[in-house]
PDB file with SEQRES, HELIX, SHEET and CRYST1 records, atoms N, CA, C and O in Angstrom:
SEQRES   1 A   85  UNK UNK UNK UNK UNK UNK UNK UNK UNK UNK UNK UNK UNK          
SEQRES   2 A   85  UNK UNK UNK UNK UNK UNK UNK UNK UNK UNK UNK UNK UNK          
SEQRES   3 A   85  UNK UNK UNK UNK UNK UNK UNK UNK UNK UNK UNK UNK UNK          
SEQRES   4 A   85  UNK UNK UNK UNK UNK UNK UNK UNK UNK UNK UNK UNK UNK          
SEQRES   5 A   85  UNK UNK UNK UNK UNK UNK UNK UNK UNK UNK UNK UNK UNK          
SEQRES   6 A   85  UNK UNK UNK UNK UNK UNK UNK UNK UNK UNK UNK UNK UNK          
SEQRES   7 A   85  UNK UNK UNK UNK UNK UNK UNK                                  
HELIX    1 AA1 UNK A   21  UNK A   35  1                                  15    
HELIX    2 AA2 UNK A   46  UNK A   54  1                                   9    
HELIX    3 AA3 UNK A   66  UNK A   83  1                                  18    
CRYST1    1.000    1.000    1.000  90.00  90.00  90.00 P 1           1          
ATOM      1  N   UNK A   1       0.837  -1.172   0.000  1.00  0.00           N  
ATOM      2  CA  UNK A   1       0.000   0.000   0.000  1.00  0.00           C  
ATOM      3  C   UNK A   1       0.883   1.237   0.000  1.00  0.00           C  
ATOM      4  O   UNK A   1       1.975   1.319   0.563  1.00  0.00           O  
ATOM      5  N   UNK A   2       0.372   2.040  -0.591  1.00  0.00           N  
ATOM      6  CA  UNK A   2       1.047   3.359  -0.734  1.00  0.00           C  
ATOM      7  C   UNK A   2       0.887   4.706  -0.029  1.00  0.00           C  
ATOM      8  O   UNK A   2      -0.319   4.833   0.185  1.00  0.00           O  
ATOM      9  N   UNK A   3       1.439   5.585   0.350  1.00  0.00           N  
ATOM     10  CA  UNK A   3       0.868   6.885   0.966  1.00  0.00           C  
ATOM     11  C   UNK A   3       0.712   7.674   0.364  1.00  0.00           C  
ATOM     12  O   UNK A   3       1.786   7.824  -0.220  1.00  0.00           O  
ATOM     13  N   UNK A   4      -0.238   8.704  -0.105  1.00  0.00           N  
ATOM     14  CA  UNK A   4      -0.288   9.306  -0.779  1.00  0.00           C  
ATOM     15  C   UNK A   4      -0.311  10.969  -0.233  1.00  0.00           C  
ATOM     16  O   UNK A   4      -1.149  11.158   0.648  1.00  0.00           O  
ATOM     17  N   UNK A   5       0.418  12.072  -0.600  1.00  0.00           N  
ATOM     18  CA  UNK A   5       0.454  13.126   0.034  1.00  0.00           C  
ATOM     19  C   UNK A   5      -0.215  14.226  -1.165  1.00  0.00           C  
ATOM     20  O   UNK A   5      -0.097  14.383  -2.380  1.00  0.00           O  
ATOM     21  N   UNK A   6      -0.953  14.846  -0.079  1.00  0.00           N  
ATOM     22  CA  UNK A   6      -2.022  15.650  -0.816  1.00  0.00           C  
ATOM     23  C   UNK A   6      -1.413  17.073   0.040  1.00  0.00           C  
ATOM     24  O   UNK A   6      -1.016  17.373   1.166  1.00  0.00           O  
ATOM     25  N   UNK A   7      -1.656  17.768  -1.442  1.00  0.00           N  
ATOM     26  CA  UNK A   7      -1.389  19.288  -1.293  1.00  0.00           C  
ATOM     27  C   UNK A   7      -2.663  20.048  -1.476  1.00  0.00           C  
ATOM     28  O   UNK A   7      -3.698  19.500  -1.855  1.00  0.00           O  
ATOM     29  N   UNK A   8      -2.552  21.558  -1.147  1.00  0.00           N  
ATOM     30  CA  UNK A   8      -4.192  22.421  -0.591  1.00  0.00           C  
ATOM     31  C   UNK A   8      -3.839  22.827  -2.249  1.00  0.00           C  
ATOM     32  O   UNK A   8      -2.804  23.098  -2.857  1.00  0.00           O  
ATOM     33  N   UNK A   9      -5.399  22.702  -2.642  1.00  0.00           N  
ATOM     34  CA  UNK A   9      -5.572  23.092  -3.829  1.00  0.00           C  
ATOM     35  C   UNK A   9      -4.680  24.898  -4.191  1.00  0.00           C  
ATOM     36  O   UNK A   9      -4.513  25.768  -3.337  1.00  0.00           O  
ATOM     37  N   UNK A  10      -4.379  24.960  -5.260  1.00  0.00           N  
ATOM     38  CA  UNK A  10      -3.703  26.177  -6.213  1.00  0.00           C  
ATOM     39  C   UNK A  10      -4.556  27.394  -5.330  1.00  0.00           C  
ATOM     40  O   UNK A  10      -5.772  27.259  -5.200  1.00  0.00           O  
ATOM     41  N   UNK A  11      -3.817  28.650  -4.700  1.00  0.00           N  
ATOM     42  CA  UNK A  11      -4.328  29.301  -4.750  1.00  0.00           C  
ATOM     43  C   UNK A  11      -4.674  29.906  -3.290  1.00  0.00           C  
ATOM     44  O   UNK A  11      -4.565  31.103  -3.022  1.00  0.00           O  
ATOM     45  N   UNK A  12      -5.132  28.854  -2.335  1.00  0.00           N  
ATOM     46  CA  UNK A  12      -5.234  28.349  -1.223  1.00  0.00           C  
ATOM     47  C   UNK A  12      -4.326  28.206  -0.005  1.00  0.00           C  
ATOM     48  O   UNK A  12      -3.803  27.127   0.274  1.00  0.00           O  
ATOM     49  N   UNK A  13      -4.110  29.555   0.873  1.00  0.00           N  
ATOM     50  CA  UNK A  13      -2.602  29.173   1.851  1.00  0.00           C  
ATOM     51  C   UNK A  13      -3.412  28.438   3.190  1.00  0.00           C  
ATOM     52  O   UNK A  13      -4.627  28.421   3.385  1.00  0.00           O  
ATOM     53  N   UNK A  14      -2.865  28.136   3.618  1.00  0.00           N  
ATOM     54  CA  UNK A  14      -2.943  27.155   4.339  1.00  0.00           C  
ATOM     55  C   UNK A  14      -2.832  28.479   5.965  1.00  0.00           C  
ATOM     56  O   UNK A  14      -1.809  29.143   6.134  1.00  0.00           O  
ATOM     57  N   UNK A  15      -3.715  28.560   6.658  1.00  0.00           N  
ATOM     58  CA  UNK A  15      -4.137  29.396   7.752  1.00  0.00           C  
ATOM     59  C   UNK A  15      -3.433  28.659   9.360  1.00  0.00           C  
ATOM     60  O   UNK A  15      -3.378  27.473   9.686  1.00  0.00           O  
ATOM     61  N   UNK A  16      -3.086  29.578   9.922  1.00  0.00           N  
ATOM     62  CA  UNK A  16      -2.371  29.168  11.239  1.00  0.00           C  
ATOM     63  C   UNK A  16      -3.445  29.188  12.193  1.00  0.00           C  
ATOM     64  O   UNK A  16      -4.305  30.002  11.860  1.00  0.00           O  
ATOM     65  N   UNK A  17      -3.735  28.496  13.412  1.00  0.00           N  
ATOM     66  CA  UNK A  17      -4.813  29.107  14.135  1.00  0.00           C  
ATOM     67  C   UNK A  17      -4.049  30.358  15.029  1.00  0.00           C  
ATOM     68  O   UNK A  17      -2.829  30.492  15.116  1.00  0.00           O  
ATOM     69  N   UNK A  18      -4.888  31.077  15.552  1.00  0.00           N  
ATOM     70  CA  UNK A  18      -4.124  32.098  16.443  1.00  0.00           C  
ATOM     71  C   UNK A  18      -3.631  32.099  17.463  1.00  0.00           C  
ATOM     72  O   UNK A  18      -3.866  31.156  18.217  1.00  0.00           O  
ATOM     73  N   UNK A  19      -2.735  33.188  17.885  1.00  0.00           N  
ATOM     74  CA  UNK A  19      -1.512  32.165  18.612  1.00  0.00           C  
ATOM     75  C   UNK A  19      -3.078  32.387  20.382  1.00  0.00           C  
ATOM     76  O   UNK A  19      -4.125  32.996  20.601  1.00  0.00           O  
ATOM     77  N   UNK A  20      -2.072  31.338  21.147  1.00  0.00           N  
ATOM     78  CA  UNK A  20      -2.992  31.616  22.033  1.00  0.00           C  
ATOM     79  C   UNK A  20      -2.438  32.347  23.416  1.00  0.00           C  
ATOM     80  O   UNK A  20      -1.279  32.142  23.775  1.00  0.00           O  
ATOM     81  N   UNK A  21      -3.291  33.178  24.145  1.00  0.00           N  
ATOM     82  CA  UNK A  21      -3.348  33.791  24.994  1.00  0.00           C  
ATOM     83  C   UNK A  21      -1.827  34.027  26.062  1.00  0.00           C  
ATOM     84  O   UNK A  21      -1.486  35.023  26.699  1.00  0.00           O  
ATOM     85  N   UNK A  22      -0.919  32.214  25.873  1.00  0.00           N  
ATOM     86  CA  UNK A  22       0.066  32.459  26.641  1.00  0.00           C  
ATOM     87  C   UNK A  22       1.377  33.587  26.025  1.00  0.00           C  
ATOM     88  O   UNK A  22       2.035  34.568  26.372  1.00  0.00           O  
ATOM     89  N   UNK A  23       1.121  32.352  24.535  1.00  0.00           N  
ATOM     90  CA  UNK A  23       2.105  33.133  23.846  1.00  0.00           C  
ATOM     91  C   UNK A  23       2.280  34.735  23.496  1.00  0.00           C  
ATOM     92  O   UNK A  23       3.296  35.358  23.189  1.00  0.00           O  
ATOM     93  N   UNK A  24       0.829  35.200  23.664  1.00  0.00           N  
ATOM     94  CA  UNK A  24       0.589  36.409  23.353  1.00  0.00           C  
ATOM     95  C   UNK A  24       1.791  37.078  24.503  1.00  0.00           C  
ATOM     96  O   UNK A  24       2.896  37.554  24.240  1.00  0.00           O  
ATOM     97  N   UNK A  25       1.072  36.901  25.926  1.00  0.00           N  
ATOM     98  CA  UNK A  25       1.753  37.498  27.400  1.00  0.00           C  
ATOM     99  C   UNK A  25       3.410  37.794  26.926  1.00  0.00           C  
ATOM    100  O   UNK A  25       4.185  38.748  26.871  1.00  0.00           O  
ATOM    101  N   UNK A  26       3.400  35.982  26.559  1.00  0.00           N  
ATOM    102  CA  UNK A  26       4.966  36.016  26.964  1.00  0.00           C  
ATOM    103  C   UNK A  26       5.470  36.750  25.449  1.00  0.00           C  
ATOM    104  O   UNK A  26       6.655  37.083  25.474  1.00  0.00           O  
ATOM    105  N   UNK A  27       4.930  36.968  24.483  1.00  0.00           N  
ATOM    106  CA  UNK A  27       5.223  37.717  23.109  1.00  0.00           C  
ATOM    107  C   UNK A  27       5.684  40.011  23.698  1.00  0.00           C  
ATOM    108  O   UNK A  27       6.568  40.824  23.429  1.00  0.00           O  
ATOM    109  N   UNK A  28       4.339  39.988  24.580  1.00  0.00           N  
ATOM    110  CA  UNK A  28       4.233  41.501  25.737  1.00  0.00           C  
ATOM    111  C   UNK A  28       5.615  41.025  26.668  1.00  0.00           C  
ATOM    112  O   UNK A  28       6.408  41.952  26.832  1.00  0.00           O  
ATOM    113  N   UNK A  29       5.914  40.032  27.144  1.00  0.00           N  
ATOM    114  CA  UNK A  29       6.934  40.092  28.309  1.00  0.00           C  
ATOM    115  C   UNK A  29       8.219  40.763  27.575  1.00  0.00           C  
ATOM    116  O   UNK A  29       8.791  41.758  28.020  1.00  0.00           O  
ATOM    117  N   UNK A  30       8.634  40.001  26.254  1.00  0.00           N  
ATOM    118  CA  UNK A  30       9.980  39.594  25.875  1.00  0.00           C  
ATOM    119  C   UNK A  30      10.087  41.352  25.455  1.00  0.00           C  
ATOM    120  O   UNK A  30      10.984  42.021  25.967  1.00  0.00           O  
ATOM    121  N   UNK A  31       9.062  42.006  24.463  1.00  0.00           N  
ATOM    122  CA  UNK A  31       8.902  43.501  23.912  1.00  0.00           C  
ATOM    123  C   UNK A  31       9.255  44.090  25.207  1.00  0.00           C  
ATOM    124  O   UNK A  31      10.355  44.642  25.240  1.00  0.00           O  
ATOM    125  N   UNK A  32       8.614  44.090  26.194  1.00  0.00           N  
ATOM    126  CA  UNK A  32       8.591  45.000  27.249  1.00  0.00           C  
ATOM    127  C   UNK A  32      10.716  45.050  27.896  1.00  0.00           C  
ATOM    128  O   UNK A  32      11.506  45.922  28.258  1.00  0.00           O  
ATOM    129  N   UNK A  33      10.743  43.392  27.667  1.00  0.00           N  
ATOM    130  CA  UNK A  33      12.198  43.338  28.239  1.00  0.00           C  
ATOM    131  C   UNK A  33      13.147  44.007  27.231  1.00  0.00           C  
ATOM    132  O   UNK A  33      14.060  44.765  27.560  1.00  0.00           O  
ATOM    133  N   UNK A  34      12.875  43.689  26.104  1.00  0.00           N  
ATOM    134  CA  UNK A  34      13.518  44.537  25.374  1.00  0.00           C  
ATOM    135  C   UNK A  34      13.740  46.177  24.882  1.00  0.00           C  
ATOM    136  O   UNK A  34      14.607  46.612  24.125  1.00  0.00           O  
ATOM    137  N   UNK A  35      12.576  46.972  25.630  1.00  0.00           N  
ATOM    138  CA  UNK A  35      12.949  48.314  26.012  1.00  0.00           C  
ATOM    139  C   UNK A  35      13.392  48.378  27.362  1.00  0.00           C  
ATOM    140  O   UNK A  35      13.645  49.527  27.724  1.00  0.00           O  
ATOM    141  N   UNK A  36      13.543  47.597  28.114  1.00  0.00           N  
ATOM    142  CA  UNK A  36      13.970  47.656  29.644  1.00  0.00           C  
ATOM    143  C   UNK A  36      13.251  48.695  30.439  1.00  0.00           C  
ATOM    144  O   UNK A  36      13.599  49.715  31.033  1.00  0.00           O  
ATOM    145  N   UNK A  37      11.651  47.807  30.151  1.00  0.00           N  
ATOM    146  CA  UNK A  37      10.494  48.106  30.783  1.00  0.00           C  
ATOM    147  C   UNK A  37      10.314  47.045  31.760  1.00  0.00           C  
ATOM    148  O   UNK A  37      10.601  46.024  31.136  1.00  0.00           O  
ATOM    149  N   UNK A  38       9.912  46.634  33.269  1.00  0.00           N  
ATOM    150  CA  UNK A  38       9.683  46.190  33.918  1.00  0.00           C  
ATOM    151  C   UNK A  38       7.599  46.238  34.260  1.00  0.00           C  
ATOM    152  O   UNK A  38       6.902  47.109  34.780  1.00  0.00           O  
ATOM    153  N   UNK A  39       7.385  45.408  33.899  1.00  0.00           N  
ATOM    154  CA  UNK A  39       5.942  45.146  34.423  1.00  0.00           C  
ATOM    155  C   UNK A  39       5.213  44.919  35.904  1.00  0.00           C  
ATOM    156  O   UNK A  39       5.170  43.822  36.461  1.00  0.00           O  
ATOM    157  N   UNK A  40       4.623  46.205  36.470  1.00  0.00           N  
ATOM    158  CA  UNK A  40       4.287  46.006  37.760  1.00  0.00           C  
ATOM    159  C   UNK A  40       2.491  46.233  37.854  1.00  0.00           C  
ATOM    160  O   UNK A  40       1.899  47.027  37.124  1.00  0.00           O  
ATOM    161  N   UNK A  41       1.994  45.602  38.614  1.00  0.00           N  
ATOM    162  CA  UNK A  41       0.816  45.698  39.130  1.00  0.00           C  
ATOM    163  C   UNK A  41       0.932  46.316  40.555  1.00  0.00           C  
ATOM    164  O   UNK A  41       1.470  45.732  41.495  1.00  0.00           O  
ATOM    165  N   UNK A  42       0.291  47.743  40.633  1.00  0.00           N  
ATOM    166  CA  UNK A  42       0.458  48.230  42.220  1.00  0.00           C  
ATOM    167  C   UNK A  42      -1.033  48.498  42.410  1.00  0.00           C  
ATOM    168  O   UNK A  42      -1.857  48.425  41.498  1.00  0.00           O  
ATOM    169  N   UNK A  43      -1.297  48.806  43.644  1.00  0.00           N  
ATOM    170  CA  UNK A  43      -2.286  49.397  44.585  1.00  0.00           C  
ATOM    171  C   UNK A  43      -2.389  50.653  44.618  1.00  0.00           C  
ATOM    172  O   UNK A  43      -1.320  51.141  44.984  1.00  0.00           O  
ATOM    173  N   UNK A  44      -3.300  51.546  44.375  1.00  0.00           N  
ATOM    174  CA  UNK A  44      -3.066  53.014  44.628  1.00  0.00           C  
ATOM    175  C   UNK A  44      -4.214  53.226  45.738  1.00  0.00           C  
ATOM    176  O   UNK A  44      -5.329  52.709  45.662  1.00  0.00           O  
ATOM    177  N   UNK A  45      -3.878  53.867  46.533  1.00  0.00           N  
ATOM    178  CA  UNK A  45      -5.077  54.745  47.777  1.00  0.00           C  
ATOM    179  C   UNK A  45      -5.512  55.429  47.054  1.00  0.00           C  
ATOM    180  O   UNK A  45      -4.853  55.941  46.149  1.00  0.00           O  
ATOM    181  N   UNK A  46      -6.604  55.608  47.227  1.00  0.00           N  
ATOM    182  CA  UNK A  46      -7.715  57.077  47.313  1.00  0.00           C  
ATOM    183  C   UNK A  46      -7.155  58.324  47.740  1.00  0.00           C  
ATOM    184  O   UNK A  46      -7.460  59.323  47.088  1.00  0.00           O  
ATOM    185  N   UNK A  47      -6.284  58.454  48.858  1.00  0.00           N  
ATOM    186  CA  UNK A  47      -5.254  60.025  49.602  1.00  0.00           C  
ATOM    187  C   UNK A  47      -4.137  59.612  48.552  1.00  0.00           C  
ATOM    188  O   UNK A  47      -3.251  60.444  48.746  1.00  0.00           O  
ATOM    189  N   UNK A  48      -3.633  58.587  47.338  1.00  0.00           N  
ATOM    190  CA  UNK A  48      -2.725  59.122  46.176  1.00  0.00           C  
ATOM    191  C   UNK A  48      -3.160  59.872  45.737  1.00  0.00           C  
ATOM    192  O   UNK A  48      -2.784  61.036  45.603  1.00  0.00           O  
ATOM    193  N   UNK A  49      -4.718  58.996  45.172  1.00  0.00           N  
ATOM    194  CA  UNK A  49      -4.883  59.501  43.666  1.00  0.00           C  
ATOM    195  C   UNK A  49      -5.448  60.962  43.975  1.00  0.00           C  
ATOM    196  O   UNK A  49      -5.467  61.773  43.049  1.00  0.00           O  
ATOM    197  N   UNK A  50      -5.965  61.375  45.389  1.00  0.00           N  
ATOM    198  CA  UNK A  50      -6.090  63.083  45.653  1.00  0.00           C  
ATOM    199  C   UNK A  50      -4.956  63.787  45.393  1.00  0.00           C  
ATOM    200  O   UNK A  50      -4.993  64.923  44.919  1.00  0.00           O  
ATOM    201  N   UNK A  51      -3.622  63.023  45.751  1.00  0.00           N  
ATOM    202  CA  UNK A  51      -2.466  64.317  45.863  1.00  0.00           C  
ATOM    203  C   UNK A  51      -2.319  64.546  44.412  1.00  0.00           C  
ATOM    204  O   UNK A  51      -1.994  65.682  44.065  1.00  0.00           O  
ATOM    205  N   UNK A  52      -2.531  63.535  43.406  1.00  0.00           N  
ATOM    206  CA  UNK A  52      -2.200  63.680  42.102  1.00  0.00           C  
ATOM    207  C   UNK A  52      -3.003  64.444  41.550  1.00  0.00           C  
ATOM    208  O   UNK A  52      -2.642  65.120  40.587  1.00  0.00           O  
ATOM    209  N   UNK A  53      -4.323  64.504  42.064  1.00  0.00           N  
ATOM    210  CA  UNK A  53      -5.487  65.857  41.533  1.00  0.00           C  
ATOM    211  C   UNK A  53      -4.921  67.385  42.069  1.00  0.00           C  
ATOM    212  O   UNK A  53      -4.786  68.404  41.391  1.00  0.00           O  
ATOM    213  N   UNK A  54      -4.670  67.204  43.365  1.00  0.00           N  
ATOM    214  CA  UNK A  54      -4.138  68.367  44.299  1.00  0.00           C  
ATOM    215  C   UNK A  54      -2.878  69.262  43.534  1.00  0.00           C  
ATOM    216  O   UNK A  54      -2.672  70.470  43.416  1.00  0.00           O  
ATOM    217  N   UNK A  55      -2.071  67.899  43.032  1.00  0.00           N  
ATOM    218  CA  UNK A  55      -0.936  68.912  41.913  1.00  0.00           C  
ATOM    219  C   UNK A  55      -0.964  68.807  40.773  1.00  0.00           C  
ATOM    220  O   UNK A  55       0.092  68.725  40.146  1.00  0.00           O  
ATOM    221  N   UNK A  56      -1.936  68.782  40.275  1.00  0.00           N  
ATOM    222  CA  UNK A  56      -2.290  69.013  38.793  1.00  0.00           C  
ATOM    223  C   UNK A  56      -2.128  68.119  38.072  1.00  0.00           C  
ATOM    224  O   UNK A  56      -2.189  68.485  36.898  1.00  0.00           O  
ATOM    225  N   UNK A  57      -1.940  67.067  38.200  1.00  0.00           N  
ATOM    226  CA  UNK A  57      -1.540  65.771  37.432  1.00  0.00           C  
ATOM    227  C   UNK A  57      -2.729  65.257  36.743  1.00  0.00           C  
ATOM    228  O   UNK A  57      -2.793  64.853  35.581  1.00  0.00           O  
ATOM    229  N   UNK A  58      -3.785  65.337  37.738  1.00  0.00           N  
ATOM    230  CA  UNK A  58      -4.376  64.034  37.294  1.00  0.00           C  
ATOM    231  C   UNK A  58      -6.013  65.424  37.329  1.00  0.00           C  
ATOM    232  O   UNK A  58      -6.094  66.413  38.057  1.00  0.00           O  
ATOM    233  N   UNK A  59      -6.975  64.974  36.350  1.00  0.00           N  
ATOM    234  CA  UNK A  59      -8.267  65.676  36.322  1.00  0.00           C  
ATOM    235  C   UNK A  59      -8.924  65.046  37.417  1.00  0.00           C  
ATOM    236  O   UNK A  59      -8.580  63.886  37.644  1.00  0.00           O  
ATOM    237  N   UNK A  60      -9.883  65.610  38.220  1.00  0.00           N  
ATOM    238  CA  UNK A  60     -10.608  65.369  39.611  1.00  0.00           C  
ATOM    239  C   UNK A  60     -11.572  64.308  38.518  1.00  0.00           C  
ATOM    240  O   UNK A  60     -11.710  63.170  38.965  1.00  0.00           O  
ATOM    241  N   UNK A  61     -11.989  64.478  37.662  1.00  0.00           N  
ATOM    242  CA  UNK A  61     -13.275  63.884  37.078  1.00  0.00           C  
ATOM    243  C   UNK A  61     -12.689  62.512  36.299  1.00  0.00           C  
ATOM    244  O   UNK A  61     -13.200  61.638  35.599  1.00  0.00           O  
ATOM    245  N   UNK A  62     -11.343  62.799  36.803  1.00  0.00           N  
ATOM    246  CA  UNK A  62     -11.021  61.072  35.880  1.00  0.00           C  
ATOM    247  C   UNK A  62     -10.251  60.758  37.003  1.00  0.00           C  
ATOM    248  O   UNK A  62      -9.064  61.039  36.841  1.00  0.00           O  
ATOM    249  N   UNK A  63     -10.479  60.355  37.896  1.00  0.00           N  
ATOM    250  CA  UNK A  63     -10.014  59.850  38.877  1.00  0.00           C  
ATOM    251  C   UNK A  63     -10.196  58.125  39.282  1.00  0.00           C  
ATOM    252  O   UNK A  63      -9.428  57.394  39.907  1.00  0.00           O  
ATOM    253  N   UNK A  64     -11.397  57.862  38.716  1.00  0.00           N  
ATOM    254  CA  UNK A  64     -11.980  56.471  38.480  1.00  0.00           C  
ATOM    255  C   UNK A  64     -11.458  55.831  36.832  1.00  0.00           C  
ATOM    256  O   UNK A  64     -11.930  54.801  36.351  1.00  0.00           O  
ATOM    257  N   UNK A  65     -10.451  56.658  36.178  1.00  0.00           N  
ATOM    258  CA  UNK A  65      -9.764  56.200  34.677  1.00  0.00           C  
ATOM    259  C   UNK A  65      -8.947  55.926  35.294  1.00  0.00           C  
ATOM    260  O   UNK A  65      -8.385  56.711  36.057  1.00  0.00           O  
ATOM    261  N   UNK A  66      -8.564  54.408  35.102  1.00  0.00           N  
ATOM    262  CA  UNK A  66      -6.877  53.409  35.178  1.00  0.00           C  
ATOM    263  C   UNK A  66      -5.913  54.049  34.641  1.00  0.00           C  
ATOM    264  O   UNK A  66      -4.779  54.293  35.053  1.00  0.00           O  
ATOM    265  N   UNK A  67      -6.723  54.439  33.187  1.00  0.00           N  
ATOM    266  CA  UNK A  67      -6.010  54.814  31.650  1.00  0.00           C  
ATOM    267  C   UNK A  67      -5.205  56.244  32.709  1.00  0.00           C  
ATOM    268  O   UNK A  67      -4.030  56.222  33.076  1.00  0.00           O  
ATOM    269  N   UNK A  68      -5.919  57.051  32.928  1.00  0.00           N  
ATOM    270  CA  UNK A  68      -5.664  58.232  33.563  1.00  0.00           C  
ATOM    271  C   UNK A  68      -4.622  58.560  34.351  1.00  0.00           C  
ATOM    272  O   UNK A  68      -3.702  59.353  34.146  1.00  0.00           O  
ATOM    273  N   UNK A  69      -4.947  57.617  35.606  1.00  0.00           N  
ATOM    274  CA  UNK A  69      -4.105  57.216  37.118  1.00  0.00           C  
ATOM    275  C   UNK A  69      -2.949  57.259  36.231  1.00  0.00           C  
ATOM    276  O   UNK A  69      -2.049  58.086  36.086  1.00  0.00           O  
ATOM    277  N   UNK A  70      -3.166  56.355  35.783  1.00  0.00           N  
ATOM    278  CA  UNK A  70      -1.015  55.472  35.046  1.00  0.00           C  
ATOM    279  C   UNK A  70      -0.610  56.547  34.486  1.00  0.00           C  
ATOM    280  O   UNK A  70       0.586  56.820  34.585  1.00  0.00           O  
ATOM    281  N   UNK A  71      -1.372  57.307  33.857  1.00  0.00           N  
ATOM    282  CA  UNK A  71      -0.439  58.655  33.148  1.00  0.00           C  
ATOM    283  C   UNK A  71      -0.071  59.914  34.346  1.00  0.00           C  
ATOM    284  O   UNK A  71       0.971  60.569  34.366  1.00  0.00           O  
ATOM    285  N   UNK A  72      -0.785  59.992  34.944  1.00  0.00           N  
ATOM    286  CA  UNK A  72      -0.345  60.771  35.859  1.00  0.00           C  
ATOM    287  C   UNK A  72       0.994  60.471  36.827  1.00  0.00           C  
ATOM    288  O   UNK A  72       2.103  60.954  37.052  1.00  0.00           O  
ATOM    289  N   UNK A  73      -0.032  59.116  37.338  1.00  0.00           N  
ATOM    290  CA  UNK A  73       1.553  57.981  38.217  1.00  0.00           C  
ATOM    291  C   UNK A  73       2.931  58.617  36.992  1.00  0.00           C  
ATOM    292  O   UNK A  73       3.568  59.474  37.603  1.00  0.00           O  
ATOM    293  N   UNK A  74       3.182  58.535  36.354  1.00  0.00           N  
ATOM    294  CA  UNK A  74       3.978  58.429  35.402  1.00  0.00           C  
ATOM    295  C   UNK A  74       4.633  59.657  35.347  1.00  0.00           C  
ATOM    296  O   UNK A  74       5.861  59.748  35.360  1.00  0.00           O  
ATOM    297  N   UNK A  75       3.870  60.609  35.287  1.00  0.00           N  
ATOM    298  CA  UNK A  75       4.464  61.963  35.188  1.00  0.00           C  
ATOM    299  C   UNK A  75       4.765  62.357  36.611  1.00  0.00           C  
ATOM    300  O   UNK A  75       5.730  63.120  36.564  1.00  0.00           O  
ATOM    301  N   UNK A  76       4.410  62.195  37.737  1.00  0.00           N  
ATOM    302  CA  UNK A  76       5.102  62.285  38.916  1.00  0.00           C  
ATOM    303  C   UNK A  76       5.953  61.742  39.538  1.00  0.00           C  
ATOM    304  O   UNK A  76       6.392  62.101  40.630  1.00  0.00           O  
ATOM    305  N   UNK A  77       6.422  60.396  38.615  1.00  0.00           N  
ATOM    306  CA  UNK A  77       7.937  59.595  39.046  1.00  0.00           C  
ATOM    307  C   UNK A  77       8.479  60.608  38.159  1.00  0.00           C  
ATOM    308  O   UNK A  77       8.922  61.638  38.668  1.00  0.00           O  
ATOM    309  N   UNK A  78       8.511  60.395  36.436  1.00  0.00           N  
ATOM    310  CA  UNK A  78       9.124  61.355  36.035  1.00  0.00           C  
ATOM    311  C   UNK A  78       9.738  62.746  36.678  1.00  0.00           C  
ATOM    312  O   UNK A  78      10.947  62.894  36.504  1.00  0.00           O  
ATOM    313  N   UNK A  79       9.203  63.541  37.232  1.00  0.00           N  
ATOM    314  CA  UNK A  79       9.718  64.794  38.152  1.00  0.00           C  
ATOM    315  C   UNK A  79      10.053  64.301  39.078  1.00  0.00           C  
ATOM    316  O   UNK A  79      11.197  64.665  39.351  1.00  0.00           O  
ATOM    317  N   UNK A  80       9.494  63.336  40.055  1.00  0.00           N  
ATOM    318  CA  UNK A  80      10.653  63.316  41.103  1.00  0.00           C  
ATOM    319  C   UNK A  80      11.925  62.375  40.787  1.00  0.00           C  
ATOM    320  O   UNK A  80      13.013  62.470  41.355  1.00  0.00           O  
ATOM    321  N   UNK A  81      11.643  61.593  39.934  1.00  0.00           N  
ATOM    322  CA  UNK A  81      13.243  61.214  39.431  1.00  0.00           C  
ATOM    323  C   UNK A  81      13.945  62.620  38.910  1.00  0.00           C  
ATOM    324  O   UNK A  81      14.792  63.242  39.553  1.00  0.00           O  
ATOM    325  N   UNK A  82      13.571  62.888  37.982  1.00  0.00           N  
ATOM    326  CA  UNK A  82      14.638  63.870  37.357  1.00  0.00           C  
ATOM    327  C   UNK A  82      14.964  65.093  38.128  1.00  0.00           C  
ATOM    328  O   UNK A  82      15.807  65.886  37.708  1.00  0.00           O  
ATOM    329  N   UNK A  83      14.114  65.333  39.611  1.00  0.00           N  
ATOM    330  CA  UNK A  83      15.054  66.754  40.720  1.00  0.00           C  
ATOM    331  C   UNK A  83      15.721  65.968  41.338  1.00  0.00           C  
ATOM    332  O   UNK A  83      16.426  66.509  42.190  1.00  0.00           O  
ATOM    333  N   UNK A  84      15.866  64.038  41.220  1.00  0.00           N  
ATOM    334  CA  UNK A  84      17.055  63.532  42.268  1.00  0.00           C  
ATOM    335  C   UNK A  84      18.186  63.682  41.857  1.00  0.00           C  
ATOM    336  O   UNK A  84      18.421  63.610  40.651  1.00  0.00           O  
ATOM    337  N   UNK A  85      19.152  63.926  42.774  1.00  0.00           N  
ATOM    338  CA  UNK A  85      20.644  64.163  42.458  1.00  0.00           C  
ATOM    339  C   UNK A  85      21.395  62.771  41.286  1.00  0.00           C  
ATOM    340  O   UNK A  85      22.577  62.823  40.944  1.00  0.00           O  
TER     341      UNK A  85                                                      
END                                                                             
């Protein structure tokens, strides 16, 4: 008996399924390591996210935006890193 090997008709590429969910992460880990970005999940208080309204960082009315918080968080390491010696 013989085997016979069959090719996808002319025309026709042959589809990958998509990658899945781990590979994705670890696809975000390796990018992130490679700008020598470190990935953290923190906690913020309620008396932060005021001081960050209090100095202008952050809008009083987006205070409940993640998107928001992180940009602000961000711009207030920024300044106090860059007045450290």
């Amino acid at each position: 008996m013989t085997e016979e090997v069959t090719t996808p008709p002319a025309g026709r590429a042959r589809t990958s399924a998509a990658p899945s969910a781990a590979a994705a992460r670890m696809r975000r880990h390796r990018e992130r390591r490679r700008q020598g970005l470190l990935w953290l999940a923190i906690e913020v208080r309620e008396t932060e996210v005021d001081a960050l309204v209090l100095r202008g960082l952050l809008a009083a009315e987006s205070r409940h935006d993640c998107y928001a918080v992180r940009e602000a968080l961000y711009q207030f390491l920024e300044r106090q890193l860059e007045s450290e010696p």
